[in-house]
C-alpha positions in Angstrom: -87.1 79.1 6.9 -88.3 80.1 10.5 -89.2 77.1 12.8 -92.7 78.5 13.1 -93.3 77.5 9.4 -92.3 73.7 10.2 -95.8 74.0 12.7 -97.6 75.6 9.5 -96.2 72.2 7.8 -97.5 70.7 10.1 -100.9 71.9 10.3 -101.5 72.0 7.0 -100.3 68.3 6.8 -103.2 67.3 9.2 -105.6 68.7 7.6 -104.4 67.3 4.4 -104.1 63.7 5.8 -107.4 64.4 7.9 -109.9 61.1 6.4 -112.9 63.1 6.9 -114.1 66.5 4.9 -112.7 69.6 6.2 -114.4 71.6 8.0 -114.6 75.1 7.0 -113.7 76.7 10.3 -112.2 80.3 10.6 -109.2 78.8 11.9 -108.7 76.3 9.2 -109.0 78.9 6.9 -106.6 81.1 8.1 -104.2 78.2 8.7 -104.6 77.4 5.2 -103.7 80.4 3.7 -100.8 81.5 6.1 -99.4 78.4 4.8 -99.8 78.6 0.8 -98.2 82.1 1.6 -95.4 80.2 3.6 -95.2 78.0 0.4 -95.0 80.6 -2.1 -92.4 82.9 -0.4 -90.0 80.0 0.2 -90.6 78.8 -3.6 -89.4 82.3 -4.4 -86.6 81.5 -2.0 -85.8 78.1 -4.1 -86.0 79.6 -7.9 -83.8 82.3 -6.8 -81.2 80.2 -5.8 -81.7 77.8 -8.9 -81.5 80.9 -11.2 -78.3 81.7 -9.3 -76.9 78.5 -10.0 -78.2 78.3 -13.5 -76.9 82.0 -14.3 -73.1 80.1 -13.2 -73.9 77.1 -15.2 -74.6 77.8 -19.0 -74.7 74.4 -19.8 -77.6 73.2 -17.9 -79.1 77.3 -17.8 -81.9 75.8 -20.0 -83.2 72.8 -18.1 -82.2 74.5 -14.7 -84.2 77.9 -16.1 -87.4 75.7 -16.9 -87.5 73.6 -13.8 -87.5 76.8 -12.0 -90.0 78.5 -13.8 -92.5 75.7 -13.4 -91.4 75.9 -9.6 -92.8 79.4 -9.7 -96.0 78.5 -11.7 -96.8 75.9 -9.4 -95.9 78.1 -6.3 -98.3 80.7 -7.3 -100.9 78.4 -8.4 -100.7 76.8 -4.4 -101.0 80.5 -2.9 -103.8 81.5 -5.1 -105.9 78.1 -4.2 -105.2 78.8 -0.6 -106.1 82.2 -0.6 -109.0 81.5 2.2 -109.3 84.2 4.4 -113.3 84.0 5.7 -115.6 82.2 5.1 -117.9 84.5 3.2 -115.0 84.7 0.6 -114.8 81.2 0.1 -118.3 80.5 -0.5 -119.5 83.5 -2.1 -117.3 85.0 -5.1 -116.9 81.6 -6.9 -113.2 81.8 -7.3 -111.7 78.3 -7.4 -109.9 77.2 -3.7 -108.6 73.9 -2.4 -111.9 73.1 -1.2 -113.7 73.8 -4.7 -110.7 72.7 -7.4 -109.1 69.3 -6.1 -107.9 69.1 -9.8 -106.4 72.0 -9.5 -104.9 71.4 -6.2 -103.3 68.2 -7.8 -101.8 69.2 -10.7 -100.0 72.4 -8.9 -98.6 69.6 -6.1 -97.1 67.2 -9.1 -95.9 70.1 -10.6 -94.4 71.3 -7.6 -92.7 68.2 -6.1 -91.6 67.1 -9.9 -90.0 70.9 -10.7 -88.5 71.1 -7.0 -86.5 66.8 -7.5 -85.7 68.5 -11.1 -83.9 71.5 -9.6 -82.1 69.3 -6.7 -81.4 66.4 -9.6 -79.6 69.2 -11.7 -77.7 70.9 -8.6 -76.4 67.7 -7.9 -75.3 67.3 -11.3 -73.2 70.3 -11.1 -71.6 69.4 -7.5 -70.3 66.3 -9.5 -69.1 68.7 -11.7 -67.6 70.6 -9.3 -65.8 67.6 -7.6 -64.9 66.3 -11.1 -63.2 69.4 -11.9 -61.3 70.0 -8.7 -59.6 66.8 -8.9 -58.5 67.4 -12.7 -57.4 70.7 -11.5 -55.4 68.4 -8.6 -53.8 65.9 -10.8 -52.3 68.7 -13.0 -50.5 70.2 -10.4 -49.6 66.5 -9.1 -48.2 66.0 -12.6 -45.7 69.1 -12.1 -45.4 68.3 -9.0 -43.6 64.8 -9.4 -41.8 66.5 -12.5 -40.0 69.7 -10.6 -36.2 69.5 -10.5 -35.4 72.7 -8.0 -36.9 73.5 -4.8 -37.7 76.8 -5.4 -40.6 75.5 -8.4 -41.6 72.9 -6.1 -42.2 75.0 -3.0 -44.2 77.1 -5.6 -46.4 74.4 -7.2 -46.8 73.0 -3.6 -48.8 75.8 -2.5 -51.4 75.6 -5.2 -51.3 72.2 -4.4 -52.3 72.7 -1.3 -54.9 75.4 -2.1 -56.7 73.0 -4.7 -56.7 69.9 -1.9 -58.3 72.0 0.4 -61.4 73.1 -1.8 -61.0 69.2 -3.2 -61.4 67.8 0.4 -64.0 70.9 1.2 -66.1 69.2 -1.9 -65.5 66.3 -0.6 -66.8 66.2 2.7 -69.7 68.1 1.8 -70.6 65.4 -0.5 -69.4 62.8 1.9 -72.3 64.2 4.9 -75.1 64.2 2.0 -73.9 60.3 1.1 -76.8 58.0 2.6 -75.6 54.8 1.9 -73.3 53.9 4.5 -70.7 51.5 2.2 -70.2 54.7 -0.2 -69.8 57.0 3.0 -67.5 54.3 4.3 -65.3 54.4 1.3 -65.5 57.7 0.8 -64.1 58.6 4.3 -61.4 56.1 3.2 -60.7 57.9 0.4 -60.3 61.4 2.2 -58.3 59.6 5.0 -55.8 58.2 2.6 -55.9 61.8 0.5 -55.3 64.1 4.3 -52.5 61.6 5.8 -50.7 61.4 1.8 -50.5 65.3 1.5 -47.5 65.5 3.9 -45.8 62.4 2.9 -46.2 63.9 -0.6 -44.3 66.5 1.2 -41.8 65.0 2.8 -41.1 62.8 0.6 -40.3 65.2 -2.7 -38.0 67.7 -0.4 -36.1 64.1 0.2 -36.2 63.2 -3.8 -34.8 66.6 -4.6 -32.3 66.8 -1.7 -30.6 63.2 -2.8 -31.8 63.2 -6.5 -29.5 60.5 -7.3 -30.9 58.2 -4.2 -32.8 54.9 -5.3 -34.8 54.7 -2.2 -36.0 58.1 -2.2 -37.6 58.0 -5.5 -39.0 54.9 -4.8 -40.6 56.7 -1.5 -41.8 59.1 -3.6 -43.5 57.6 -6.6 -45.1 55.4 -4.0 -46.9 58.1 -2.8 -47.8 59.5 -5.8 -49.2 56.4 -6.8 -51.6 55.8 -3.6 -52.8 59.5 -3.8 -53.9 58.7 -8.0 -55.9 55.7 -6.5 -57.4 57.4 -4.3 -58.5 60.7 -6.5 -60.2 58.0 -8.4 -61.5 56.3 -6.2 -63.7 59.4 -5.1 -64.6 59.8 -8.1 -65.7 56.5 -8.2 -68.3 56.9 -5.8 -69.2 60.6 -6.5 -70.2 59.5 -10.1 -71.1 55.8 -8.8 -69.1 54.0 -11.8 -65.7 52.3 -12.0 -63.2 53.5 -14.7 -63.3 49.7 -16.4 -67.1 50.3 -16.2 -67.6 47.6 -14.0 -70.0 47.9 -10.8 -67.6 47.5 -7.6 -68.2 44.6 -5.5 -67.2 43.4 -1.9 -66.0 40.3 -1.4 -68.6 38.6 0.8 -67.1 37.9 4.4 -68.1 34.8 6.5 -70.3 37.0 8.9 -72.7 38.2 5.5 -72.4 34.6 4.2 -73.8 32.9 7.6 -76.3 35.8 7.8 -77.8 34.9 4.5 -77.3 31.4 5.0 -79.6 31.8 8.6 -82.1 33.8 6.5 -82.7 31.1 4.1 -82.6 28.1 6.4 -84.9 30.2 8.8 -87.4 31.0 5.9 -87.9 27.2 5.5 -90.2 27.8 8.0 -92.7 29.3 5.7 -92.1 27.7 2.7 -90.8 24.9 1.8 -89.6 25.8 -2.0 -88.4 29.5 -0.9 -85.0 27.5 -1.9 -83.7 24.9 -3.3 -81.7 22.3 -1.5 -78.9 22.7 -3.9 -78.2 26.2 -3.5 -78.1 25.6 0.3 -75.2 23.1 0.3 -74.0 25.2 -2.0 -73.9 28.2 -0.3 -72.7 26.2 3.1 -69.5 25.0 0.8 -68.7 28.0 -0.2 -69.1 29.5 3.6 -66.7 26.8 4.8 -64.0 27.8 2.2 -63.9 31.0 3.5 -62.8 29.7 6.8 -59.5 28.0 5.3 -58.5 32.3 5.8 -58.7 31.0 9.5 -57.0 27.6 9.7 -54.8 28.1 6.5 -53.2 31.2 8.2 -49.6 30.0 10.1 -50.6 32.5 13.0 -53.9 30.7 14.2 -52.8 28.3 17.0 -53.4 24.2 16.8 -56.0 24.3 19.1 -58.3 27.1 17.7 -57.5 25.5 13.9 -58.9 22.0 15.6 -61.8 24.2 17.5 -62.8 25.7 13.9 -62.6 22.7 12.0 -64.5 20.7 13.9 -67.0 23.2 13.9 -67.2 23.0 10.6 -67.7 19.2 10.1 -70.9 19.9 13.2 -72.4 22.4 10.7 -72.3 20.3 7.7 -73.9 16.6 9.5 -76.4 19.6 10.9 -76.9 20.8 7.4 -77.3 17.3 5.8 -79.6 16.7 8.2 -82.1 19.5 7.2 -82.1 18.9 3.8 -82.8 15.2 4.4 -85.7 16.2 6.6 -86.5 19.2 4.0 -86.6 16.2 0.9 -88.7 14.5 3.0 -91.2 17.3 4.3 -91.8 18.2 0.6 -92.8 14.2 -0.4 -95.3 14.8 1.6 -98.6 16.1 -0.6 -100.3 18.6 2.1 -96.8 19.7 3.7 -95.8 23.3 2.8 -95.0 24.4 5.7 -92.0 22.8 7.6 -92.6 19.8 10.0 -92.1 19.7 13.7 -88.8 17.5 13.1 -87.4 19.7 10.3 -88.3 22.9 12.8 -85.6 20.5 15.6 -83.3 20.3 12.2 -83.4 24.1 11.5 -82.3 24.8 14.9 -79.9 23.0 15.4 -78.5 23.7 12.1 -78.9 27.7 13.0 -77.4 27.0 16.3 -73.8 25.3 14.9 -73.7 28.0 12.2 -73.7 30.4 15.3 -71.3 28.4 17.3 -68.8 28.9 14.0 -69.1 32.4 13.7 -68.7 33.1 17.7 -65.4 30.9 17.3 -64.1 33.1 14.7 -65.0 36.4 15.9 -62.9 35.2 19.0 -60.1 33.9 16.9 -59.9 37.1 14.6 -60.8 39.8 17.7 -58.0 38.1 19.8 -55.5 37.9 17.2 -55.9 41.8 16.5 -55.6 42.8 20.3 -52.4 40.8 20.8 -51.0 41.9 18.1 -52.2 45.8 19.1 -49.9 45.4 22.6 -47.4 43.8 20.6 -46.8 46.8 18.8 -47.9 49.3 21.4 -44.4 50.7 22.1 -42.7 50.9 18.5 -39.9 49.1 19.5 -39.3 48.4 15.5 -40.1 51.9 14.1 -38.0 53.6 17.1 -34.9 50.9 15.9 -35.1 52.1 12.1 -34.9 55.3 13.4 -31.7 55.0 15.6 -30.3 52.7 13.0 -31.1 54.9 10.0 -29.4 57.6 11.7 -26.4 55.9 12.5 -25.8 55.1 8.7 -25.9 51.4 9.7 -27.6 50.1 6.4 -27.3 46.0 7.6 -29.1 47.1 10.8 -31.8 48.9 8.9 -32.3 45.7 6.5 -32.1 43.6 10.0 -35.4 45.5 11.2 -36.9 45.6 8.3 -37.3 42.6 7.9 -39.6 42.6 11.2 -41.6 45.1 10.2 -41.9 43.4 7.1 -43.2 40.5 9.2 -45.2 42.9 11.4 -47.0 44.2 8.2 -48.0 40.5 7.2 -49.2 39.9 10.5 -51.6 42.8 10.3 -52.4 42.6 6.8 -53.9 39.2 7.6 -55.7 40.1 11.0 -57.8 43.1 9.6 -58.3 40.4 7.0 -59.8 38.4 9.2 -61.5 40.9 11.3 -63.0 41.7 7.5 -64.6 38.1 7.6 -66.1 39.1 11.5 -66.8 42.8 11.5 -70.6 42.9 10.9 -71.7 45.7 8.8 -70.4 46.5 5.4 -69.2 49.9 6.4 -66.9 47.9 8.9 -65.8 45.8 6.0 -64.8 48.5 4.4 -62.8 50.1 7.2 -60.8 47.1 7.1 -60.2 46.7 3.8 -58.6 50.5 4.2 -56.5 49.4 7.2 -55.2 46.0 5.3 -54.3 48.3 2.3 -52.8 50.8 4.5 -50.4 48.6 6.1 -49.8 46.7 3.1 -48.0 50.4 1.7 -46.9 52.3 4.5 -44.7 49.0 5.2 -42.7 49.1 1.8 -42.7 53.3 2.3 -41.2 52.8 5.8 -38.2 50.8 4.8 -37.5 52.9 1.7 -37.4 55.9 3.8 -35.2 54.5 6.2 -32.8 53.1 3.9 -32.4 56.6 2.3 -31.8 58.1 5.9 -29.1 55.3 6.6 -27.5 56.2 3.2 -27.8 59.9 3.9 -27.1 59.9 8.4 -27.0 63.3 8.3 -30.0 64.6 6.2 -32.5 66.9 8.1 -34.7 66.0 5.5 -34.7 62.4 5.6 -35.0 61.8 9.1 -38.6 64.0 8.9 -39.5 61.2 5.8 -39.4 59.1 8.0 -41.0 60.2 10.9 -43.9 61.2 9.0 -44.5 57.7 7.5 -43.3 55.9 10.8 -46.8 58.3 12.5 -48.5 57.3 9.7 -48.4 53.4 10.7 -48.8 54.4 14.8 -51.7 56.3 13.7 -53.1 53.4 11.5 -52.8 51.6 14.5 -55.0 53.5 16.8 -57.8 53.6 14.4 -57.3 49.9 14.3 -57.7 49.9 18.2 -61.2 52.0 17.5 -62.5 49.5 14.6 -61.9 46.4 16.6 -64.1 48.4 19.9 -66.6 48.7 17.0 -66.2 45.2 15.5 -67.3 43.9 19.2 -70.0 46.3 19.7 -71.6 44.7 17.4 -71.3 41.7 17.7 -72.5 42.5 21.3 -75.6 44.0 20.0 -74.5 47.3 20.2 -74.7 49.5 16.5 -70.9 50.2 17.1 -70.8 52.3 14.4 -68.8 55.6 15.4 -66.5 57.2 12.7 -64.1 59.7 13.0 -64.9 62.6 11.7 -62.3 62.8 8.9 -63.5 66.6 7.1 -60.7 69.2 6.8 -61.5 72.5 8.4 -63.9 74.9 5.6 -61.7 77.6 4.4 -61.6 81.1 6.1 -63.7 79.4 9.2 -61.6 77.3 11.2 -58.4 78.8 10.0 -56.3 80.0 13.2 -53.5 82.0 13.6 -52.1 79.9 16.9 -50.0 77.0 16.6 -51.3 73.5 17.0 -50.3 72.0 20.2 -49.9 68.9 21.9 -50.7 68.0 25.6 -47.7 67.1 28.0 -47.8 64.2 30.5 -48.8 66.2 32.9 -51.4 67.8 31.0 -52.6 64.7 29.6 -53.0 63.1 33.4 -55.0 65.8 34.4 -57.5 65.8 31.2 -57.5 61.6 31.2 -60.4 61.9 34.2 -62.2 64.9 32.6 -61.9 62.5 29.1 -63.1 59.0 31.0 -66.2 60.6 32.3 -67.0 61.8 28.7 -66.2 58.0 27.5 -69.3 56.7 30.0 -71.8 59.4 28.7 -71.0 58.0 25.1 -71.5 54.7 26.5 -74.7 56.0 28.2 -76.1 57.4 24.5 -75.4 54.4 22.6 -77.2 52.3 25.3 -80.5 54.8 24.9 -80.2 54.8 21.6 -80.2 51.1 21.1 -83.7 50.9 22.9 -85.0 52.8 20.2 -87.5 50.9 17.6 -86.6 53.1 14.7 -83.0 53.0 14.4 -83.3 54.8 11.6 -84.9 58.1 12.8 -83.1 61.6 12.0 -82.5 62.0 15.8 -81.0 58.2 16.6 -78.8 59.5 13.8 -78.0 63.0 15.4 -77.2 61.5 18.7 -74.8 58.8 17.2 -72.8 61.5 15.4 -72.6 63.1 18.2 -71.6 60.3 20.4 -68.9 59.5 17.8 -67.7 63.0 17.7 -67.6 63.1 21.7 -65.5 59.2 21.8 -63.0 61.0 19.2 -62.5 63.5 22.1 -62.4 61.1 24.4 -59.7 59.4 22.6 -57.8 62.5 22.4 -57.5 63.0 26.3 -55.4 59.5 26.3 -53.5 60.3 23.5 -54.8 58.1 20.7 -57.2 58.2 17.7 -57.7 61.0 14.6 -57.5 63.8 17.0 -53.9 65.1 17.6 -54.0 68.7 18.5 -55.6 70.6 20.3 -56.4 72.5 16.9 -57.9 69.0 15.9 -59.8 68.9 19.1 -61.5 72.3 18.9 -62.3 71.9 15.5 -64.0 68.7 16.2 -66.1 70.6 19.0 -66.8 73.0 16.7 -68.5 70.5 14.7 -70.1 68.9 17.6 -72.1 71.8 18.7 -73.6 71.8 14.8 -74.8 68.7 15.2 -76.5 69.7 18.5 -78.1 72.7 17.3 -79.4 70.5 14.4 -80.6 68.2 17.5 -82.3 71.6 18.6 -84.0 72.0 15.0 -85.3 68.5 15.5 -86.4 68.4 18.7 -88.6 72.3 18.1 -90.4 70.2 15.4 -91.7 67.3 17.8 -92.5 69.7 20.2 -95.3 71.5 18.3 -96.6 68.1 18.0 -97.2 67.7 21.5 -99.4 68.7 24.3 -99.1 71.5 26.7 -97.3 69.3 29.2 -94.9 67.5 27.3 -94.3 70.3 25.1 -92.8 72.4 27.8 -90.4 69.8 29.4 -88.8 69.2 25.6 -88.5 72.9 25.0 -87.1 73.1 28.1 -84.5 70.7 28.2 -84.3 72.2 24.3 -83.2 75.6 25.3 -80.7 73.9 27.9 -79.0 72.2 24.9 -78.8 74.6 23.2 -76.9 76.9 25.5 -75.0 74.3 26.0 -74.0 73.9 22.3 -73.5 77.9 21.6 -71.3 78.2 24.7 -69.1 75.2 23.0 -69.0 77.1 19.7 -68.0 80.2 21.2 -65.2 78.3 23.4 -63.8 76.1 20.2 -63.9 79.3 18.4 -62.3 82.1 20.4 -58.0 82.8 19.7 -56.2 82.2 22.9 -52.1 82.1 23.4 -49.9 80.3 26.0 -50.0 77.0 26.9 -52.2 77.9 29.8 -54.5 79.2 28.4 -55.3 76.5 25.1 -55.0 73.7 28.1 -57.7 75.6 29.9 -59.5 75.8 26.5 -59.0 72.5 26.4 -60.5 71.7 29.6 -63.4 73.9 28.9 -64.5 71.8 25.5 -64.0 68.8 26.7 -66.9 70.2 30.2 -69.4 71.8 27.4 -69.2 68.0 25.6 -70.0 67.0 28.7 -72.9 69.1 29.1 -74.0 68.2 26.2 -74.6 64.6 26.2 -75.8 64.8 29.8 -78.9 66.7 28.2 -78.8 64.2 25.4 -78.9 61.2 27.6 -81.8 62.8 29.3 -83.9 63.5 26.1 -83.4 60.3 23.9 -85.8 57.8 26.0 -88.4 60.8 26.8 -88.2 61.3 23.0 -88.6 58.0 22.3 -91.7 57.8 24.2 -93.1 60.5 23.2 -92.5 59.9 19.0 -94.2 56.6 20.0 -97.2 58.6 21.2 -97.4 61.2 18.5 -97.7 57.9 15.9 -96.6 57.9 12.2 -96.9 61.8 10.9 -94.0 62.4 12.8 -91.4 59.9 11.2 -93.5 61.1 7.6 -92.1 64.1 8.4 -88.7 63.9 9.4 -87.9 61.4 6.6 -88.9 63.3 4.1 -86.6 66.3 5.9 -83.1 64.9 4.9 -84.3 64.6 1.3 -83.4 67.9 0.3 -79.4 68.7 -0.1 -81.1 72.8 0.3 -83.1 71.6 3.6 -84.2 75.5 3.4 -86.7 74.0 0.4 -87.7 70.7 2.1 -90.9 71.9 3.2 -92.1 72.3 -0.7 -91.2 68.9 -1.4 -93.0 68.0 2.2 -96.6 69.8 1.3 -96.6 68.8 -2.6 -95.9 64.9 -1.2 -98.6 65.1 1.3 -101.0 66.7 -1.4 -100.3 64.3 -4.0 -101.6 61.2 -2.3 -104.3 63.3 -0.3 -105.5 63.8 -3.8 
C-alpha cells in the first residue's frame, strides 16, 4: 500500500481514539470515507492473495476460503459505514454510518481483525509446511547421498542436493527474520550456520570417502558430517514447529549471570514485601548459584590466585546472605513490619553489592581466558603443522599435533563454557553453546582428515578435506573474537547484540556470474582505513541508540541491524568475521540498503505525525538516506570484471555504508525527541506494524484494533 494511506491510518486512528464526539466537519467526512475505501481496496488486496494460497493448498482451501470470505464481508461492511461524503447525506437519507450504527461499526472491526489473524494463522501453517517438506525432501537426497558408490551418481545427486539446501536455507531465513523471540532466532541462526559451513565439508568430505573407499579415517570424516547436518535439520524443525522430537520443551541450562540476576530481583523486592519469598528458597537459590562457580575454580586452567579471588568471594556472599535473612526473620517478627527495615535495607545492599563483586570477578576470569587463548591461536601454528605433516605422509607427526589440537579444543570447549555462565542475554548463551559444540566436532573432524591425508600424501582430494575443516575452526574462531566484543558490550551497558547476517543469497537475485574474490595485502591495507572509519560510525549508532527509552521500538531495531550489518563489513576490511568475499560483502550491502529503505518507510510514517517544521527536516534528511541506500543497491548489484574494478566496487560499498550511517547517526536522537513529543499513538502504531508476516495487510489489522476498543 502507498505511504499516503499510512496518513489515512492515521487520521482515521485519531479520530477513532478522539475522547470527545466527532465532529461532523466536511473534512472529517471526507477523511472518513477515503479511508473505509483505503480499507476495502486493500482487503480486496488481502483475500486475493489468501485465495491464491488456498487455491495451492487443498487441505486447508476450506478454512483458508472462509476466513477470506468473512474478510470481504467485513471489508465491505467498513466501506459502506464510511461512506460519508457531505454532510447533507449523512443526516438526511437515514442510511446507517459510523456515526449512526456503532454496533455495526463493532461487529465489522471483530470480524475484520479475527478473519484477517485467521488468514495470517493459516499462512503460517503452510510456511511450516513448506519448511517441513523441504527438509524431508533434503534428507532423502542426504540418504543417497551417504549411500553412492561412484562419482559420477554422487556429482549427480549433489546437485539436487544443492538445489534443495538453497530453497531449504531460502525458507529458512525467511522464517528466521519473522522469528521475534530472540533465543529461537539465536538458535535458529545456529542452525543455518552449522547447515551453510556443513554443505562443503559434506562435499569434501564424500569425494575423499569415494577416492580412498577402503580408508578408516575418511569414512569416519564423513559420517561425522552427516551426523551434525541430521542434528541440525532437526533442530530447525524444532524451533519452526516449537516442539522437541522426545516431546519435551527445550531448556537452557541457567548460567551464573541469569542466576545472580534473579537472585538480585528477589533480594531487591524484599524491599516491598517482606513474604514476596521465602527465606528458604533464597539460600537455596544462592547454593545452587555458588555450585555453578565450581565451572570456574574446578577448571585446571583458572590460575591459583583468581580460584582464591572467586572463592573467597563466595564465602563474602554467603555471611552477606546469612545476614539478610537473619535481619529478614527478624523484620517479619515484628507485627506492623511489612515493609523492610532500615537495617535489613544496609543487609540488602550489601548482600546485592558482594553478589556483584562475584559476577564482575568472573566475567574477568572467563573474558580473559577467551582473549588469551584467541592470540594463542591467532597464527595456526597447529592446523598449518597437520597440514605440512599430513602431506609428508608422516602419520607419528600428525598424531604428535593432534594431540594439541586436541588440547586446544578442550581449552576452548571450556572457555565459551564459561563465557556461557558471563555472556548476559540468552541469545548470547546460545551463541556459545554453538561455538562450544562447534569446536567440540570440527576437533575430532580435523584429525580424521589429516590422518587420511598422511595415509594418502599425494591425494588432491584430501589435502582440500582438510583445508576446508581446518577454515572451518579459523572461522569459528573469529566469530568467537565477535561474541566476546558482544559479551563485554554488555556487560558495559552497551545492548552488544550484533549478529551476522547468516541468510544465503535468494535464488535468481544475488546469483553472479563473476568469481568470488579475496582482497590482497595490499588491497586489504588500503580498505583497513576506509573499514575503521565505518567501525566508529557503528560505535556512534549503538551509543544513540542506547539513549533511547524504548529499546524496543521498530526503528532502535532497524538501526541495530543495520549497525550489525555495517560491523560485519567492517570486519571484512581486516580480514576476519562471516564475510569472506567480496561476493559475501556485496551481498551483505545489498541487504543493508533494505534495511535502510525500510528505515525510510518508517521514518515517512513519523513524519506525517509532525508539524510543519519538524516534518521537513525528517523528510529531508529522509530523502538523503534514501539516495544513499539506492546508490548502494545499484553499486552491490551491478557485474563488474578485473580485479580493479570489484576492489573499486569494493571501495565504493564500503563509502555508501558510510553514508549511510552518517545520516543514521544524525536522525536517531532527533527521532527520539521527536517520538517523545508525538506521545503514545505513535509506538501504537508501529507495534502493531510488525504484526503482519504480509505487512501490505497490516493496516486492516491496525483500523479493526483501534475500532474495537473505541467501541
Amino acid at each position: 500500500m502507498h505511504s499516503s494511506t499510512f496518513l489515512d491510518v492515521l487520521r482515521i486512528t485519531t479520530l477513532i481514539n478522539h475522547k470527545d464526539k466527532l465532529k461532523k466537519t466536511e473534512k472529517t467526512l471526507r477523511a472518513i470515507q477515503r479511508v473505509g475505501q483505503a480499507v476495502s481496496v486493500a482487503v480486496g488486496r488481502f483475500v486475493a492473495v489468501g485465495e491464491a494460497i488456498a487455491a495451492e493448498n487443498e487441505d486447508l482451501k476450506d478454512e483458508m476460503g472462509l476466513a477470506c470470505f468473512e474478510a470481504r464481508r467485513a471489508g465491505t461492511a467498513i466501506a459502506q459505514l464510511t461512506d460519508v461524503s457531505s454532510l447533507e447525506q449523512c443526516e438526511g437519507d437515514g442510511r446507517s454510518t459510523v456515526f449512526s450504527d456503532r454496533t455495526g461499526m463493532v461487529k465489522a472491526a471483530r470480524m475484520l481483525l479475527s478473519s484477517v489473524t485467521k488468514v495470517l494463522v493459516l499462512a503460517d501453517c503452510i510456511v511450516i509446511k513448506q519448511i517441513i517438506s523441504s527438509r524431508n525432501k533434503v534428507l532423502v537426497t542426504l540418504e543417497q547421498l551417504e549411500r553412492v558408490s561412484t562419482f559420477q551418481e554422487f556429482v549427480q545427486i549433489f546437485s539436487q542436493f544443492g538445489n534443495e539446501m538453497v530453497e531449504f536455507a531460502h525458507l529458512t531465513g525467511d522464517r528466521q527474520n519473522d522469528l521475534k523471540d530472540e533465543k529461537k532466532r539465536a538458535r535458529m541462526a545456529a542452525a543455518r550456520a552449522v547447515l551453510e559451513k556443513c554443505t562443503m565439508m559434506l562435499l569434501t568430505a564424500s569425494k575423499t570417502c569415494l577416492r580412498h573407499p577402503d580408508c578408516e579415517s575418511a569414512r569416519i570424516n564423513k559420517e561425522a558430517v552427516f551426523q551434525r547436518m541430521r542434528l541440525a535439520l532437526e533442530q530447525v524443525i524444532e524451533i519452526v514447529t516449537d516442539t522437541r522430537s522426545g516431546g519435551e520443551a527445550r531448556a537452557l541450562p541457567v548460567s551464573i549471570y541469569a542466576g545472580i540476576k534473579d537472585f538480585k530481583v528477589k533480594v531487591e523486592g524484599l524491599r516491598d514485601s517482606l513474604y514476596c519469598v521465602s527465606c528458604e528458597a533464597v539460600a537455596a537459590q544462592l547454593e545452587a548459584l555458588m555450585e555453578k562457580t565450581e565451572d570456574f575454580t574446578d577448571s585446571a586452567y583458572t590460575s591459583h590466585e583468581q580460584r582464591e579471588t572467586i572463592i573467597q568471594l563466595c564465602q563474602i556472599t554467603r555471611q552477606e546472605t546469612k545476614q539478610l535473612i537473619n535481619t529478614w526473620r527478624h523484620a517479619q517478627q515484628l507485627l506492623k513490619a511489612k515493609e523492610a527495615t532500615d537495617e535489613m535495607e544496609l543487609s540488602i545492599l550489601k548482600t546485592c553489592q558482594s553478589v556483584g563483586d562475584l559476577r564482575r570477578e568472573l566475567h574477568r576470569v572467563a573474558v580473559g581466558r577467551a582473549t588469551e587463548l584467541l592470540k594463542l591461536h591467532s597464527d595456526h601454528l597447529v592446523l598449518q603443522a597437520l597440514k605440512a605433516s599430513g602431506g609428508d605422509g608422516n602419520l607419528e607427526a600428525v598424531a604428535d599435533y593432534a594431540g594439541t589440537l586436541t588440547e586446544h579444543k578442550e581449552q576452548l570447549v571450556e572457555t565459551c563454557r564459561l563465557l556461557c555462565h558471563i555472556s548476559g542475554t540468552e541469545p548470547l548463551e546460545i551463541t556459545c553453546i554453538h561455538a562450544e559444540e562447534t569446536f567440540r566436532v570440527i576437533g575430532p573432524q580435523i584429525i580424521s582428515a589429516a590422518q587420511t591425508l598422511a595415509l594418502h600424501p599425494t591425494s588432491k582430494i584430501a589435502k582440500e578435506n582438510l583445508d576446508v575443516f581446518c577454515e572451518a575452526w579459523e572461522s569459528q574462531l573469529c566469530d568467537m573474537a565477535i561474541l566476546l566484543k558482544e559479551i563485554n558490550d554488555v556487560f558495559e551497558g552497551r545492548r552488544g547484540d550484533k549478529k551476522p547476517y547468516l541468510s544465503l543469497p535468494r535464488p535468481g537475485k544475488h546469483l553472479k556470474t563473476v568469481k568470488a574474490a579475496k582482497l590482497d595485502a595490499e588491497e586489504q591495507t588500503t580498505i583497513a582505513k576506509l573499514g575503521l572509519e565505518l567501525c566508529l560510525l557503528t560505535s556512534d549508532v549503538d551509543s544513540e541508540v542506547e539513549r533511547w527509552d524504548e529499546q524496543d521500538h521498530e526503528m532502535v531495531r532497524l538501526c541495530q541491524i543495520i549497525s550489525s550489518m555495517a560491523y560485519s563489513m567492517y570486519l571484512f576490511t581486516r580480514g576476519e568475521g562471516l564475510l569472506k568475499t567480496t561476493l559475501d560483502l556485496f551481498h551483505q550491502a545489498e541487504v543493508l540498503s533494505d534495511q535502510g529503505l525500510q528505515l525510510c518507510h518508517i521514518l515517512h510514517t513519523l513524519s506525517t505525525q509532525l508539524l510543519d517544521e519538524d516534518r521537513i527536516l525528517i523528510l529531508s534528511e529522509t530523502e538523503k538516506l534514501s539516495a544513499a541506500c539506492q546508490q548502494l543497491q545499484v553499486c552491490a548489484k551491478t557485474p563488474v570484471q578485473g580485479k580493479s574494478a570489484i576492489f573499486q566496487k569494493v571501495d565504493s560499498s564500503i563509502q555508501n555504508t558510510k553514508g549511510i550511517l552518517t545520516v543514521v547517526v544524525y536522525l536517531l536522537p532527533i527521532c527520539n525527541k521527536l517520538i517523545r513529543k508525538v506521545g503514545s499513538n505513535m509506538n501504537i502504531w508501529i507495534n502493531f506494524l510488525i504484526l503482519s508476516v504480509l505487512v501490505d495487510n497490516v493496516y486492516l489489522i491496525v483500523f479493526a484494533h483501534h475500532l474495537y476498543f473505541y467501541f
